[in-house]
NUDREN-979753 format. One record per residue (C-alpha): x, y, z; residue in one letter. Coordinates in nm, 4 decimals. Layout:
// NUDREN-979753
{{X, Y, Z}, 'A'}
...
// end
This chain:
// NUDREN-979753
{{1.3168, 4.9979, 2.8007}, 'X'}
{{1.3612, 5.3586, 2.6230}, 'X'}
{{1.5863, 5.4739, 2.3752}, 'X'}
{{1.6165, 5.8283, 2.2355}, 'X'}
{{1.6347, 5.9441, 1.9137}, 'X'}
{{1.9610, 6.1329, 1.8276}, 'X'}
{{1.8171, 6.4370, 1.8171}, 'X'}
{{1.6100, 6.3934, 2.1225}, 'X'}
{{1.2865, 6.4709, 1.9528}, 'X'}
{{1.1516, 6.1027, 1.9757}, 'X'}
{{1.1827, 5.8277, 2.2271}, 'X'}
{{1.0856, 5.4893, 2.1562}, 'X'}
{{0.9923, 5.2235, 2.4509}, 'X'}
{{0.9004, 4.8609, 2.4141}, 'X'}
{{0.6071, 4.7918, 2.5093}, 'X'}
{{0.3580, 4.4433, 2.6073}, 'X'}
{{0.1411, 4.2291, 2.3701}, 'X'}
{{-0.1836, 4.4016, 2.5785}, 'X'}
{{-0.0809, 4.7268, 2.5805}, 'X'}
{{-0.0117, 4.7321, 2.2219}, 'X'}
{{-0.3412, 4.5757, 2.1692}, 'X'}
{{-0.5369, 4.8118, 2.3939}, 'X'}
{{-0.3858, 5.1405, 2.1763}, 'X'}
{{-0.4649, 4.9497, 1.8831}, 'X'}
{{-0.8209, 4.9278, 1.9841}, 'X'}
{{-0.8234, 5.2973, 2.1128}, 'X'}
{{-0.6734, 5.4447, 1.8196}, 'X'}
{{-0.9536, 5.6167, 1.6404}, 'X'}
{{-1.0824, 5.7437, 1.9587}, 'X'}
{{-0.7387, 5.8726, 2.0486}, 'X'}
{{-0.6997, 6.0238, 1.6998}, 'X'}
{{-1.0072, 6.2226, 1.7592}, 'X'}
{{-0.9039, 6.3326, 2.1098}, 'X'}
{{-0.5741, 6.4706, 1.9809}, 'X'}
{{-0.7292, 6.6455, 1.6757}, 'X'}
{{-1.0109, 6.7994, 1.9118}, 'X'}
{{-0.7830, 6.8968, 2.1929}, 'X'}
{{-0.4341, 7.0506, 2.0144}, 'X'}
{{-0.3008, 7.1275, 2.3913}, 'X'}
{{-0.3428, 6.8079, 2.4839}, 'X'}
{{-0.0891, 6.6839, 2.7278}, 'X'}
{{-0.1875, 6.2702, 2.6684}, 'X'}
{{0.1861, 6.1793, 2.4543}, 'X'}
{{0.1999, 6.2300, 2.1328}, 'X'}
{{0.2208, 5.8191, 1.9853}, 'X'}
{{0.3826, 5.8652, 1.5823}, 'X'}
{{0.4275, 5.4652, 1.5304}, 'X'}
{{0.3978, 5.1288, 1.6482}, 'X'}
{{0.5903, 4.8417, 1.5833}, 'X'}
{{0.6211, 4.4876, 1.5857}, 'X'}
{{0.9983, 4.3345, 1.5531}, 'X'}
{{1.1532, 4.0362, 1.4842}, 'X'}
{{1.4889, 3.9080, 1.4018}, 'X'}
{{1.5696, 3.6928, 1.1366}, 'X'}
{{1.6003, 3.3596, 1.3334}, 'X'}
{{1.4054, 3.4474, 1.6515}, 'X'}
{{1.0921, 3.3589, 1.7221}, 'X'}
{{1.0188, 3.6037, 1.9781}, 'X'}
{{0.8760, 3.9704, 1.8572}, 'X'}
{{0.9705, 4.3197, 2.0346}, 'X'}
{{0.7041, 4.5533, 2.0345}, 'X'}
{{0.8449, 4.9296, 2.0292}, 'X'}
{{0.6016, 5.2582, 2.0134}, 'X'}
{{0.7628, 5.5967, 1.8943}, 'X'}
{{0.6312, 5.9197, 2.0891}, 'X'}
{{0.7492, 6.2163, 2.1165}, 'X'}
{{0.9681, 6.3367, 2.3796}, 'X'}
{{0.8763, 6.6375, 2.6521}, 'X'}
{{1.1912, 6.7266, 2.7293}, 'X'}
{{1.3384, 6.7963, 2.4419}, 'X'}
{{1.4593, 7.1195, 2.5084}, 'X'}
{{1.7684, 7.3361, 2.5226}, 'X'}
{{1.6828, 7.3614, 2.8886}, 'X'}
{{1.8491, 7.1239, 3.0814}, 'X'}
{{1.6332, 6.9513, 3.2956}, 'X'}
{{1.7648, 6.9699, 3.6674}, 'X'}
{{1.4532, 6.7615, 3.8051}, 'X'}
{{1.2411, 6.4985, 3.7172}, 'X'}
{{0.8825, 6.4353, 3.8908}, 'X'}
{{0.6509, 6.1505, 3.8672}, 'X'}
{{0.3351, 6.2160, 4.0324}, 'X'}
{{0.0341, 6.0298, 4.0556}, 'X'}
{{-0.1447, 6.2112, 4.3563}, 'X'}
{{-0.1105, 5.8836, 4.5727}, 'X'}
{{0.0617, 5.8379, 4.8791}, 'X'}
{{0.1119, 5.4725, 4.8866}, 'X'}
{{0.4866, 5.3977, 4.7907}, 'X'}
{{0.5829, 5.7415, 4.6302}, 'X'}
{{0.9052, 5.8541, 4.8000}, 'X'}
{{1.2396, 5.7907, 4.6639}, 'X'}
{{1.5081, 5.6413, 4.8676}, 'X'}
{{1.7843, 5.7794, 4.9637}, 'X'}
{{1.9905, 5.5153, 5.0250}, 'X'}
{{1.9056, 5.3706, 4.6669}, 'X'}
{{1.9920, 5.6973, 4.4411}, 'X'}
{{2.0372, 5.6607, 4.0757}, 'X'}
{{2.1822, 5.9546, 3.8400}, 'X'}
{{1.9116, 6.1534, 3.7129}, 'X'}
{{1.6615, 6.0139, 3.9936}, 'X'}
{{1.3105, 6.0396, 3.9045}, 'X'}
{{1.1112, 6.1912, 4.2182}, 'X'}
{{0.7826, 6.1374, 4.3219}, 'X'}
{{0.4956, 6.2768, 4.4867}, 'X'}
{{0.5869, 6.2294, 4.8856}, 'X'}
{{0.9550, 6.4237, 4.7741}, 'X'}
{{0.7756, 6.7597, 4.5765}, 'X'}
{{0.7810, 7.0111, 4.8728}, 'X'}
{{0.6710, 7.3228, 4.6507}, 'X'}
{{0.3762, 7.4236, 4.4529}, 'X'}
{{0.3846, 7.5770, 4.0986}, 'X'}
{{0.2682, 7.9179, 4.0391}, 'X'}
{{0.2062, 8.0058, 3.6776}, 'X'}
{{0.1734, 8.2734, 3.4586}, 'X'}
{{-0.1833, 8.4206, 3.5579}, 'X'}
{{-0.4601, 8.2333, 3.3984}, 'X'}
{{-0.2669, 7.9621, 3.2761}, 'X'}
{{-0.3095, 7.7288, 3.5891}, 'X'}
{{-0.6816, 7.7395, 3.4911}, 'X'}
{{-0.6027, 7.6330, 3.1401}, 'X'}
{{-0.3918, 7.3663, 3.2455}, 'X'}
{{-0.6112, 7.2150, 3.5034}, 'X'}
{{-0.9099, 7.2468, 3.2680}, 'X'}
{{-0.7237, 7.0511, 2.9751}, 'X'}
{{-0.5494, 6.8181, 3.2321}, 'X'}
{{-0.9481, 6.7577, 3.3128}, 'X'}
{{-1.0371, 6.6825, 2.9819}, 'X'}
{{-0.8055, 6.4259, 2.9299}, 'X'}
{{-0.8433, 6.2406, 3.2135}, 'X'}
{{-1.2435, 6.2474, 3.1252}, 'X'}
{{-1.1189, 6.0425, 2.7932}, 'X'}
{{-0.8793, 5.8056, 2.9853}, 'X'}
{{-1.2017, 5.7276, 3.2337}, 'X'}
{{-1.4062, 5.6130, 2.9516}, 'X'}
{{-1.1108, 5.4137, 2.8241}, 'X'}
{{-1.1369, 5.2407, 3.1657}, 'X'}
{{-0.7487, 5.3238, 3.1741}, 'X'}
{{-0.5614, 5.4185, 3.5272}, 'X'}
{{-0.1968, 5.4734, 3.6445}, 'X'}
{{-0.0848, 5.7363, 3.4558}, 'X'}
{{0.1520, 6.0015, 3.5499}, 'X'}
{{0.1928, 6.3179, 3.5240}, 'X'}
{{0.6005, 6.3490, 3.4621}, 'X'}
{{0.7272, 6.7329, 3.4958}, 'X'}
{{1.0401, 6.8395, 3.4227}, 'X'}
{{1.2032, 7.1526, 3.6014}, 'X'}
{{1.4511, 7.3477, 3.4772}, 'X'}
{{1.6241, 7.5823, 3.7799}, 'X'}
{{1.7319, 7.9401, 3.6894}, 'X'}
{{1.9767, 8.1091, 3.8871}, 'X'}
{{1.8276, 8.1964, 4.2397}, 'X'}
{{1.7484, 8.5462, 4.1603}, 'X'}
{{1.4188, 8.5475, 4.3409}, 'X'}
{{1.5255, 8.3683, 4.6412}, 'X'}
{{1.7991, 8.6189, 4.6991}, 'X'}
{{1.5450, 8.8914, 4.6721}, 'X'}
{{1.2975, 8.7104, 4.8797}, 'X'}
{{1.5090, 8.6418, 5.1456}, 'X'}
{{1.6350, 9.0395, 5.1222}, 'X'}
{{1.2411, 9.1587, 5.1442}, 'X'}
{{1.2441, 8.8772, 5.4732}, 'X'}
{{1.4748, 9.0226, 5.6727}, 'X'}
{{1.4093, 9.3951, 5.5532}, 'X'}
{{1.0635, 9.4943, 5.6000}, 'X'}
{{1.1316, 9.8063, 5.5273}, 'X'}
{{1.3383, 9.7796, 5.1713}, 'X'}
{{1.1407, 9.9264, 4.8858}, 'X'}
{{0.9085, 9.7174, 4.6959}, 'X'}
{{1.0379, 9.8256, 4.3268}, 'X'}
{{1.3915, 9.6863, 4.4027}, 'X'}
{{1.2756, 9.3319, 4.3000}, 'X'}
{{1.3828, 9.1778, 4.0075}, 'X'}
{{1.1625, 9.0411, 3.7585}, 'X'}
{{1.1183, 8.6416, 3.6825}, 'X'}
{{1.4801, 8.5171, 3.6175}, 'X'}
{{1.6308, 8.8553, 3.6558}, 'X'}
{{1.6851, 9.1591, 3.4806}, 'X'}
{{1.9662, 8.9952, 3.2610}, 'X'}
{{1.7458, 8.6777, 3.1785}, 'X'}
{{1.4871, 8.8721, 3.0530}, 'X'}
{{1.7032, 9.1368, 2.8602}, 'X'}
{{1.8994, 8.8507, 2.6774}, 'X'}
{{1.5646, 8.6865, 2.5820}, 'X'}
{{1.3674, 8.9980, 2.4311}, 'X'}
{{1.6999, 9.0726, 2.2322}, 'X'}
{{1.6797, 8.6903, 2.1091}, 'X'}
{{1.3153, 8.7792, 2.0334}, 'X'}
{{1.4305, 9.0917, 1.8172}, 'X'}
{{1.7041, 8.8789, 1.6719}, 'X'}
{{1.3726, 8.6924, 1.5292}, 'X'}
{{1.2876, 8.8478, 1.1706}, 'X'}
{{0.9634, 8.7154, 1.2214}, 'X'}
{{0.8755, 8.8265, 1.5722}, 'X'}
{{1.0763, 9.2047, 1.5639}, 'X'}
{{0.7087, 9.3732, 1.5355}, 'X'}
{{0.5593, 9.1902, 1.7307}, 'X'}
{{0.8211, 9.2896, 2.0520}, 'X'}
{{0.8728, 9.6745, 1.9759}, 'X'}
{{0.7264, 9.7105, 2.3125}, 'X'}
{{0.7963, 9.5635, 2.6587}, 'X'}
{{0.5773, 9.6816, 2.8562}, 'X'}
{{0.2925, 9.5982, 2.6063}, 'X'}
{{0.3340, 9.2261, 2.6752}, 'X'}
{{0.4699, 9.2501, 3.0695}, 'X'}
{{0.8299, 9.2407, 2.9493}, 'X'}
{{0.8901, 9.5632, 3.2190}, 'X'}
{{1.2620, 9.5952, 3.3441}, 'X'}
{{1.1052, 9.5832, 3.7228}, 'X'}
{{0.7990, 9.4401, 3.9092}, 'X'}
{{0.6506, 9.5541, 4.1715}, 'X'}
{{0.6969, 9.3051, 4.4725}, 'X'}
{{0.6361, 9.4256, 4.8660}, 'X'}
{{0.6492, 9.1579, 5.1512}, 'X'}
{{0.3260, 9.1310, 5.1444}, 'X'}
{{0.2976, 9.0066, 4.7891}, 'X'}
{{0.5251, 8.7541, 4.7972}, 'X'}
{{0.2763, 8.5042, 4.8548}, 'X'}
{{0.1438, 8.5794, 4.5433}, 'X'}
{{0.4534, 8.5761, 4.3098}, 'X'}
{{0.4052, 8.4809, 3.9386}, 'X'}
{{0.5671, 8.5263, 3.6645}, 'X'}
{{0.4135, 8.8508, 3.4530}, 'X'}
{{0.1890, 8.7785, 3.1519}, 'X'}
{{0.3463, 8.7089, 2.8537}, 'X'}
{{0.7031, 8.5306, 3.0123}, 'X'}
{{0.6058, 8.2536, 2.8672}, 'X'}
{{0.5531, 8.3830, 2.4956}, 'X'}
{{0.8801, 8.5765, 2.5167}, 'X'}
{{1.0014, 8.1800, 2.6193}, 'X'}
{{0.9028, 8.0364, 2.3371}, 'X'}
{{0.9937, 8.2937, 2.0786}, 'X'}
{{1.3501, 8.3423, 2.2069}, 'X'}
{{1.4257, 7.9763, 2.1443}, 'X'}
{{1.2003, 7.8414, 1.8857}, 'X'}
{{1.0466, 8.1619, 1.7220}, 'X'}
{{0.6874, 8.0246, 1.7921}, 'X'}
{{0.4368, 8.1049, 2.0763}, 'X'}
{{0.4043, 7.8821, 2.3760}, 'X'}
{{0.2229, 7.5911, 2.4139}, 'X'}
{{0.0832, 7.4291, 2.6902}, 'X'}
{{0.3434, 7.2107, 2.9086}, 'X'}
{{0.6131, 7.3111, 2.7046}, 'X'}
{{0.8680, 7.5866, 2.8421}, 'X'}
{{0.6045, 7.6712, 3.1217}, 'X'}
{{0.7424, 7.9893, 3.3064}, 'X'}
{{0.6495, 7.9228, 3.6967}, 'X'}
{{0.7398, 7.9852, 4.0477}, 'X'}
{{0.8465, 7.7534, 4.3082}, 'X'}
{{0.7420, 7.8469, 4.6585}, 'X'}
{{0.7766, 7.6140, 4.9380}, 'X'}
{{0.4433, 7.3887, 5.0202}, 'X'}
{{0.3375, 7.0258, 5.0313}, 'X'}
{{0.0224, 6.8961, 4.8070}, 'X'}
{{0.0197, 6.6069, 5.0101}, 'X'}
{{0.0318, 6.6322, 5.3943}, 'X'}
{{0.2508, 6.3341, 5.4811}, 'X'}
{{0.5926, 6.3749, 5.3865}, 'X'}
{{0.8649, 6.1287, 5.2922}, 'X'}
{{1.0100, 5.8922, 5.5337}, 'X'}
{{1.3856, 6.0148, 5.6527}, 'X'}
{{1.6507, 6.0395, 5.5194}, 'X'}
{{1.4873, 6.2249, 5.2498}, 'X'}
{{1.6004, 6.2078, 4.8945}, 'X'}
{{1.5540, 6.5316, 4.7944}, 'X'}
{{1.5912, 6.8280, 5.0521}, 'X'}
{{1.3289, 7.0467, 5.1424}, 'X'}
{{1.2783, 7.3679, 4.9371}, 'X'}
{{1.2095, 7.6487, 5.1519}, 'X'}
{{1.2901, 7.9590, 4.8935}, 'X'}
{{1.1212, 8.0702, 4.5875}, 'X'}
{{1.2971, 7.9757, 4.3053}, 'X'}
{{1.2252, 8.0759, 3.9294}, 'X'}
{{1.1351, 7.7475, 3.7037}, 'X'}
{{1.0354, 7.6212, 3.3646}, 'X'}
{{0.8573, 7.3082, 3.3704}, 'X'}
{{0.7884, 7.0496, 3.0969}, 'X'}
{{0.5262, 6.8662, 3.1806}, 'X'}
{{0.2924, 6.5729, 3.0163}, 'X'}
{{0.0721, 6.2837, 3.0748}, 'X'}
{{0.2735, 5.9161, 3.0186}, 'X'}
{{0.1761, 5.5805, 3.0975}, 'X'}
{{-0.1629, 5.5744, 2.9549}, 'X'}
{{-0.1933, 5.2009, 2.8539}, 'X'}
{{-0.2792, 5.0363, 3.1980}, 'X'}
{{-0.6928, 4.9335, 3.1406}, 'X'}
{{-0.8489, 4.8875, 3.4849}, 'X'}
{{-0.8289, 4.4850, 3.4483}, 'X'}
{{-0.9843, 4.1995, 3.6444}, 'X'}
{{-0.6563, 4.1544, 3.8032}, 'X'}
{{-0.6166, 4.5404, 3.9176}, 'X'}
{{-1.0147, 4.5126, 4.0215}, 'X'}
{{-0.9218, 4.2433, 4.2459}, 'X'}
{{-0.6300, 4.4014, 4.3605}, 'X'}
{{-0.8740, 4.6985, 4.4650}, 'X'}
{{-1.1054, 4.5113, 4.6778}, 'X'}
{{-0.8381, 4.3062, 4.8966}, 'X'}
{{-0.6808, 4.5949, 4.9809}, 'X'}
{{-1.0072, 4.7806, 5.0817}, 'X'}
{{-1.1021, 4.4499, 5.2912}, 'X'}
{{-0.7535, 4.4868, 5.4117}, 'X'}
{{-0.8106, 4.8175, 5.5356}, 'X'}
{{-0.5847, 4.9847, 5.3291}, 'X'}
{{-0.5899, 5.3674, 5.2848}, 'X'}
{{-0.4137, 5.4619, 5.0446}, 'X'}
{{-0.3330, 5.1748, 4.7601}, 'X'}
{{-0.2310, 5.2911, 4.3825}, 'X'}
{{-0.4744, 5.0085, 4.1776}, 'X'}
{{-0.8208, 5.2374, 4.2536}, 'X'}
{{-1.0384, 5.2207, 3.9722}, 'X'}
{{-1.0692, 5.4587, 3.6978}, 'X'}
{{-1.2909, 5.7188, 3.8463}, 'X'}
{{-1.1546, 5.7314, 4.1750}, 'X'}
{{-0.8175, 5.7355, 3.9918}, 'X'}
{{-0.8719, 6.0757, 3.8235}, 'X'}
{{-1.1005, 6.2412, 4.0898}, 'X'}
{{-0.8100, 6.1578, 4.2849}, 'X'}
{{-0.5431, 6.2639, 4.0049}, 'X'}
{{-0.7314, 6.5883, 3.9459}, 'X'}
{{-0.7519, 6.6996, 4.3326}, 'X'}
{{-0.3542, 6.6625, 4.3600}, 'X'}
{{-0.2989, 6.8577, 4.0872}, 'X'}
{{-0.5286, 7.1049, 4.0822}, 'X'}
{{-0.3649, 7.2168, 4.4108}, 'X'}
{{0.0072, 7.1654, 4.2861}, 'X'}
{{-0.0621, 7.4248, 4.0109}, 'X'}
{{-0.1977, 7.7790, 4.1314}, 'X'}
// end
């Protein structure tokens, strides 16, 4: 169960006897994780409690974290991925509001700002080296994508059917008006006004350059996501928070979802900032999940989720190592 705090920063979520006693026993390594690794995306944990009303005998365990999306960005979709195939589709015949999605319904690929896919993969590697020794498995990798007008997939689609229009008539990541209302909330920023004299110093052009034959390259240009954070918050960016990226159509995972489909398949580019984090990181590899592993495997299973920690993250890592370029 979840409940938010109301000012979204914090959520709070009950929790089991073993998992509380599991981060209890992991909390000096995790303390040293977090104050190595300052991008890391593992949730940030603030308290843990044990409950119990006057009168009751029973006790409700509750941990407070801090929430990824809290955002002024409304978050239009909501992914859970896990790199398996086994199970992760959402029915469509069994929609909720504010479905979460999973890995079988993602038909796109991220493409972020250049270099920050390898700084993201590298620190998504990291912490899933620290989970492994913790012998922990089934975590997720929850992203959140916020959907800016379809600026780019107009333009894309123009550049499709006209060969021949000129490259510089593309507009940049979220549009000339985006961008122009965030660098004058930048200068608006006491604190940030010398910092954003100049556009074109940090990528912040009024055009980019895009021909049909680099459209299977677009990215947003360096700095979008700097100019993100410092129009809202008046701080750079960090890592998984307000991540400027472009969808373009593409499956991770060869096997789609059964039909009908949940969520329909995106074909256009569209311009996206994602929110993204690792939750669920209290499930220890168990004798129970072990022998859940090896009847499966002498059931001839291929794909199963309970894999053990290893083969969890080599697995983990390969799906998203190819979901962000």
């Amino acid at each position: 169960m979840f409940y938010i705090s109301h000012d979204d920063k914090f959520l709070l979520k009950t929790m089991r006897k073993a998992e509380m006693e599991n981060l209890k026993l992991w909390l000096h390594s995790y303390y040293k994780h977090v104050h190595d690794n300052p991008e890391t995306l593992l949730p940030k944990f603030f308290g843990l409690y044990s409950i119990k009303a006057i009168g009751s005998a029973r006790k409700v365990r509750v941990i407070v974290m801090a929430n990824l999306f809290a955002s002024n960005h409304v978050i239009h979709r909501t992914f859970d991925l896990k790199g398996s195939m086994h199970g992760r589709f959402t029915k469509a015949d069994n929609m909720k509001p504010n479905p979460v999605y999973k890995d079988l319904d993602l038909s796109s690929i991220f493409r972020l700002e250049e270099g920050k896919s390898e700084k993201l993969i590298a620190q998504l590697q990291t912490d899933c080296a620290f989970l492994q020794r913790l012998r922990v498995m089934d975590y997720s990798l929850l992203v959140g994508v916020h959907i800016l007008p379809p600026t780019l997939a107009d333009k894309a689609k123009q550049l499709a059917s006209s060969p021949t229009s000129p490259a510089d008539s593309h507009s940049p990541w979220g549009g000339v008006e985006w961008r122009d209302q965030a660098i004058d909330s930048v200068r608006r920023n006491v604190k940030a006004m010398d910092l954003y004299t100049n556009r074109k110093e940090f990528g912040f052009s009024s055009g980019v350059e895009t021909s049909a034959k680099s459209l299977a390259t677009l990215r947003p240009p360096p700095g979008t996501d700097d100019l993100l954070a410092l129009s809202t918050s008046g701080s750079k960016g960090e890592l998984g928070v307000a991540m400027s990226a472009v969808a373009v159509h593409g499956r991770v995972l060869a096997t789609e979802a059964p039909r009908p489909c949940a969520l329909e398949e995106q074909t256009e580019p569209q311009d996206v900032i994602l929110y993204l984090g690792i939750i669920d990181v209290l499930q220890v590899y168990s004798t129970s999940k072990n022998l859940e592993t090896k009847m499966m495997g002498a059931m001839g299973k291929k794909s199963f989720s309970s894999v053990d920690p290893i083969s969890y993250a080599k697995r983990f890592m390969k799906f998203m190592s190819k979901l962000f370029e």
